[in-house]
Biotite code that builds the C-alpha atoms (Angstrom):
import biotite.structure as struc

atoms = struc.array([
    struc.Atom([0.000, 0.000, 0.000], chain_id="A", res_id=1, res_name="UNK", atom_name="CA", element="C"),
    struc.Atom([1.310, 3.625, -0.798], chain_id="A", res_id=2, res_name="UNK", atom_name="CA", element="C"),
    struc.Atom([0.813, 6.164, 1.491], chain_id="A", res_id=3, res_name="UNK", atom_name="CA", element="C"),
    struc.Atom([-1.269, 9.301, -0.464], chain_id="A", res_id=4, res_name="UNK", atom_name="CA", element="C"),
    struc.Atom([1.146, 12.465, -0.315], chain_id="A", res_id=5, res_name="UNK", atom_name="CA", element="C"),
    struc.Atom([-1.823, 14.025, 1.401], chain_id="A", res_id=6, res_name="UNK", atom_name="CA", element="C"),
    struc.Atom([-1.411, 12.349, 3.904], chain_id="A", res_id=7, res_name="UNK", atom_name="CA", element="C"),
    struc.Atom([2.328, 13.479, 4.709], chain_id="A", res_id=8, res_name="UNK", atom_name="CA", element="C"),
    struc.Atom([2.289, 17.362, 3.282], chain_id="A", res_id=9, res_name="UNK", atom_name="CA", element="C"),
    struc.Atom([-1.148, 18.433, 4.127], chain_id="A", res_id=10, res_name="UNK", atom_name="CA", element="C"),
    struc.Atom([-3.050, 16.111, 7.036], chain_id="A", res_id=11, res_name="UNK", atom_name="CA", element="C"),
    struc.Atom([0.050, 15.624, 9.192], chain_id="A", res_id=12, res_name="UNK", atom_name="CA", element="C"),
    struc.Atom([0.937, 19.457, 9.764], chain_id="A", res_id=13, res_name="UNK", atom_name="CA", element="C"),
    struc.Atom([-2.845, 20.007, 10.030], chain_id="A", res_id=14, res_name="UNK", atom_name="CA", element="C"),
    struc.Atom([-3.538, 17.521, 12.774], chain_id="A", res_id=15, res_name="UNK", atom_name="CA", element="C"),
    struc.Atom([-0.082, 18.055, 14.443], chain_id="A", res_id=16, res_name="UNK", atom_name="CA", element="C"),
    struc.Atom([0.249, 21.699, 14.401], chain_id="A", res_id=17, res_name="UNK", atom_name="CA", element="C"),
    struc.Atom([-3.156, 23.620, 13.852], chain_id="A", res_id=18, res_name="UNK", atom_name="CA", element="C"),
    struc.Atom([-5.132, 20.880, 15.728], chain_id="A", res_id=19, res_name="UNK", atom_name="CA", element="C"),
    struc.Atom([-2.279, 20.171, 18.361], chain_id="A", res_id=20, res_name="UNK", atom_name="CA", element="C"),
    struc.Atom([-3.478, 16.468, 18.084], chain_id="A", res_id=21, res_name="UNK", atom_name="CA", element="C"),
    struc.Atom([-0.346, 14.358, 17.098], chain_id="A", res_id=22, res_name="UNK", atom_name="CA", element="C"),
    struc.Atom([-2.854, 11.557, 18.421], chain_id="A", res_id=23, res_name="UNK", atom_name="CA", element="C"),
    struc.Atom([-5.403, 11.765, 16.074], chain_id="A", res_id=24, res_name="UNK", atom_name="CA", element="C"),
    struc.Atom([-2.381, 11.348, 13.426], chain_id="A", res_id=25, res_name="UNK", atom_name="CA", element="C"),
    struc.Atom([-1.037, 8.945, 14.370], chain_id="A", res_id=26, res_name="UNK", atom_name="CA", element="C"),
    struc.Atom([-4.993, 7.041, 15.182], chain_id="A", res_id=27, res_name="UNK", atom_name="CA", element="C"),
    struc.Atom([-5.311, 8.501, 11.116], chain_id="A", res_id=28, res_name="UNK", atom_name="CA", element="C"),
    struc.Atom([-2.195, 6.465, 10.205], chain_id="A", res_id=29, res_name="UNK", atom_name="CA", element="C"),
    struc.Atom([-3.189, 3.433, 11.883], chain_id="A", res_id=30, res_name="UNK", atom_name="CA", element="C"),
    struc.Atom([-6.919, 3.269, 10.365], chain_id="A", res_id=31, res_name="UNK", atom_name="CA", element="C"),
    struc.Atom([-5.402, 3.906, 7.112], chain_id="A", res_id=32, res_name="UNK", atom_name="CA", element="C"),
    struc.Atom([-3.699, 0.656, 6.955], chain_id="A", res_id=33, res_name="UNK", atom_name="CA", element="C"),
    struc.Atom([-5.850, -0.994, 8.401], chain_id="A", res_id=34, res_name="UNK", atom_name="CA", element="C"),
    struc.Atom([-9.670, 0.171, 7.756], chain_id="A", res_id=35, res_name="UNK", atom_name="CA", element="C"),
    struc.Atom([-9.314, 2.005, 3.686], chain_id="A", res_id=36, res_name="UNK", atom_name="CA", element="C"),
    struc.Atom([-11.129, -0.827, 2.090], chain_id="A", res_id=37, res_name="UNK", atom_name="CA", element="C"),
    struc.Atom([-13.320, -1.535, 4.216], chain_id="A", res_id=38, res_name="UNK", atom_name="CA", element="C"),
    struc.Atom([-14.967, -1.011, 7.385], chain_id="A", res_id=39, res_name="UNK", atom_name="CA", element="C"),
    struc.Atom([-13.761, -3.119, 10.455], chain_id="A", res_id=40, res_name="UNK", atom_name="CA", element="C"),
    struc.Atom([-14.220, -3.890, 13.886], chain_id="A", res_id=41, res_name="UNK", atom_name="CA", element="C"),
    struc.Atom([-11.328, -2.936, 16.221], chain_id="A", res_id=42, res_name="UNK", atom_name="CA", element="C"),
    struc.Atom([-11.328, -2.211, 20.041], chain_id="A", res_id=43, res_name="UNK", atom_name="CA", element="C"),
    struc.Atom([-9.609, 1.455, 21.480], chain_id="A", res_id=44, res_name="UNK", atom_name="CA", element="C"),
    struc.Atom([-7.754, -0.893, 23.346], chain_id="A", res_id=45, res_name="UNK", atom_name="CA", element="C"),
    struc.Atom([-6.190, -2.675, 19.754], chain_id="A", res_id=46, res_name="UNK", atom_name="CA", element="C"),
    struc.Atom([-5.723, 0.622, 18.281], chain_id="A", res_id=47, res_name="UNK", atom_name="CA", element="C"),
    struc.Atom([-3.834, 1.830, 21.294], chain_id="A", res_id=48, res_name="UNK", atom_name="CA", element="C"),
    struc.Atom([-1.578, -0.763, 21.204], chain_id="A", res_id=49, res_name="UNK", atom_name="CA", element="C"),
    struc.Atom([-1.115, 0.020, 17.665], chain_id="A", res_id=50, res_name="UNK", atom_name="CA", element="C"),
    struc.Atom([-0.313, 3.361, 17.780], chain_id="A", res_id=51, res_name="UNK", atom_name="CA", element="C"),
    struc.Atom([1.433, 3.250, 21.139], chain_id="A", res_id=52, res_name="UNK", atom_name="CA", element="C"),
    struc.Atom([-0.963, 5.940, 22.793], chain_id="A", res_id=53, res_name="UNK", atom_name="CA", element="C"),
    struc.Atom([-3.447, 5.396, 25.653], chain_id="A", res_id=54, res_name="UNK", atom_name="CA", element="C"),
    struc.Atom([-7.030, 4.735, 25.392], chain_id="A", res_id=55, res_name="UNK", atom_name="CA", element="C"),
    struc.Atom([-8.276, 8.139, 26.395], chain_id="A", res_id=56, res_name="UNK", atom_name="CA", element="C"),
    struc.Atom([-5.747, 9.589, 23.618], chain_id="A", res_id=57, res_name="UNK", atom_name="CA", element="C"),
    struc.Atom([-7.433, 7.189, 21.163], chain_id="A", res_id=58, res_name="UNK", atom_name="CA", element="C"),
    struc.Atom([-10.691, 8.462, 22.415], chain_id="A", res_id=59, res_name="UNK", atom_name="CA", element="C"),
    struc.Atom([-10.325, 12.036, 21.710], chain_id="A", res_id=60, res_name="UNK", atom_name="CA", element="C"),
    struc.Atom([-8.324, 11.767, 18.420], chain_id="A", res_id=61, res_name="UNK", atom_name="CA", element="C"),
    struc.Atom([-11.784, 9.241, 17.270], chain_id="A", res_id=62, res_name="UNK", atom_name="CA", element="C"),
    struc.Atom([-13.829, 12.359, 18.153], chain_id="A", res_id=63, res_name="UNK", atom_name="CA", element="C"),
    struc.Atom([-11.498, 14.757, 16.442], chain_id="A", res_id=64, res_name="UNK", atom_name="CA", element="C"),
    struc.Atom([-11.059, 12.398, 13.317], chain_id="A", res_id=65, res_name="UNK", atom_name="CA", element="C"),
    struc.Atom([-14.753, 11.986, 13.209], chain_id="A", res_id=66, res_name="UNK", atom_name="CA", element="C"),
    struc.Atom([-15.579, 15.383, 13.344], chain_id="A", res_id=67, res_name="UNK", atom_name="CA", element="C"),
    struc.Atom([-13.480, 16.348, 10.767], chain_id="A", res_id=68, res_name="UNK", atom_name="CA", element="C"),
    struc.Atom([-15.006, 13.351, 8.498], chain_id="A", res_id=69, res_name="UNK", atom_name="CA", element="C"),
    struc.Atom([-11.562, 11.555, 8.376], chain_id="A", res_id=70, res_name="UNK", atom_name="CA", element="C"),
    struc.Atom([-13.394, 8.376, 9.289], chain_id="A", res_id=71, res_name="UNK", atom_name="CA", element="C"),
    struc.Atom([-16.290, 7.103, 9.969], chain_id="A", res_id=72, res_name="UNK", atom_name="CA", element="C"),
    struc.Atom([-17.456, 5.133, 12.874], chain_id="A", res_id=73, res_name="UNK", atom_name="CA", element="C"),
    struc.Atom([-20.403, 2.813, 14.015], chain_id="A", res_id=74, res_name="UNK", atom_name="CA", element="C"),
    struc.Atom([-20.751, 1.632, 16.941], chain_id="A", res_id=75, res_name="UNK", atom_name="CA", element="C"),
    struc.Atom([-23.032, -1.228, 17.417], chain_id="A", res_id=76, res_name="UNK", atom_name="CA", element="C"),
    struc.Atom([-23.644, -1.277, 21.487], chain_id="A", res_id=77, res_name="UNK", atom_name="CA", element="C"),
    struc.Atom([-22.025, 0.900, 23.934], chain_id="A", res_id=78, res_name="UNK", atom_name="CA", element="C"),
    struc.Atom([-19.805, -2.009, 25.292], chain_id="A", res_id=79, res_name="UNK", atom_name="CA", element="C"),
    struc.Atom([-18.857, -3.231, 21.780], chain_id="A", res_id=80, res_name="UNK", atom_name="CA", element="C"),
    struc.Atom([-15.686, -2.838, 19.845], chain_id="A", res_id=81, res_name="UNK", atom_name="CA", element="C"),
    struc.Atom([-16.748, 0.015, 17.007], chain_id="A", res_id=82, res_name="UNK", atom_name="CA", element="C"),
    struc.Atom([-16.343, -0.211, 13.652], chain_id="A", res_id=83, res_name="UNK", atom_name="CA", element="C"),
    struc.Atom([-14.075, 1.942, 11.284], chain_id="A", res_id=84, res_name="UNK", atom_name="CA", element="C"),
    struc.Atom([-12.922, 2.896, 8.386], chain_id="A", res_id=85, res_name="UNK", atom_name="CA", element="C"),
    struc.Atom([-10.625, 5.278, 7.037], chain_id="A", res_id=86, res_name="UNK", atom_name="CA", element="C"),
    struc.Atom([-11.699, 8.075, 4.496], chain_id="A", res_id=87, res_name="UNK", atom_name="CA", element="C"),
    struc.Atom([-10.354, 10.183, 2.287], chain_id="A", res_id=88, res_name="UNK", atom_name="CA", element="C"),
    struc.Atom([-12.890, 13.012, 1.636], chain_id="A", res_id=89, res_name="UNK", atom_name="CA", element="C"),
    struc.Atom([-9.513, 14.837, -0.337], chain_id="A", res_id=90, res_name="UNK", atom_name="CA", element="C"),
    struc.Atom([-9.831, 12.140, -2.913], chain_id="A", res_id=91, res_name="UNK", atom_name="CA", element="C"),
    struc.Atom([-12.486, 11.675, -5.650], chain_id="A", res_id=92, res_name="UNK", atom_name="CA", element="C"),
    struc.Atom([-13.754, 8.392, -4.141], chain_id="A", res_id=93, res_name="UNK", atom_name="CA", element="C"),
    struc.Atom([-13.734, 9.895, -0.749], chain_id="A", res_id=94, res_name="UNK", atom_name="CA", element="C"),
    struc.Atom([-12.584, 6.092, 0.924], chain_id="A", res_id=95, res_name="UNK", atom_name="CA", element="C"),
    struc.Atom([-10.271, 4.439, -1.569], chain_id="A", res_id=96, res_name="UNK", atom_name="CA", element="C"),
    struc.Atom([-8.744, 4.988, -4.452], chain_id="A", res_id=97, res_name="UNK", atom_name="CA", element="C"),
    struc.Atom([-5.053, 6.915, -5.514], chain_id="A", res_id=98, res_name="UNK", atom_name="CA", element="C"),
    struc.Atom([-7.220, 10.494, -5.733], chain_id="A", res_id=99, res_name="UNK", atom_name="CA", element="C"),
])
């Protein structure tokens, strides 16, 4: 998988220095290689690992992310794992795709 140069020169200085949320990021980077295609079912506590951060950093770069429309989430049950996938609302697909 290659990494969109979107990504790199425009999301990562907007999330890390106008948003002050390295988290969300980093949470970004992770549900990119894991969730573009399609949506899946991970726990915070999976994507924490992954990433390295804590839970409650997960959290709040989810909300951030989600706000922005960076993914989208659905959660089926308030104890379940949610379910994610990455988007791209730069590209002409919006999800997938090279833009």
């Amino acid at each position: 998988m290659e990494i969109d140069s979107y990504l790199i020169d425009v999301l990562m200085p907007d999330l890390v220095g106008h948003d002050r949320l390295p988290s969300a990021f980093l949470t970004y980077l992770f549900l990119f290689r894991h969730c573009m295609e399609d949506e899946v079912e991970l726990s915070l506590r999976l994507i924490a690992e992954g990433t390295g951060l804590s839970k409650r950093a997960v959290q709040s770069a989810l909300a951030r992310l989600e706000a922005r429309g960076l993914v989208s989430i659905r959660r089926l049950g308030i104890t379940s794992p949610g379910c994610y996938r990455a988007l791209r609302p730069w590209s002409r697909t919006g999800a997938s795709g090279s833009g």
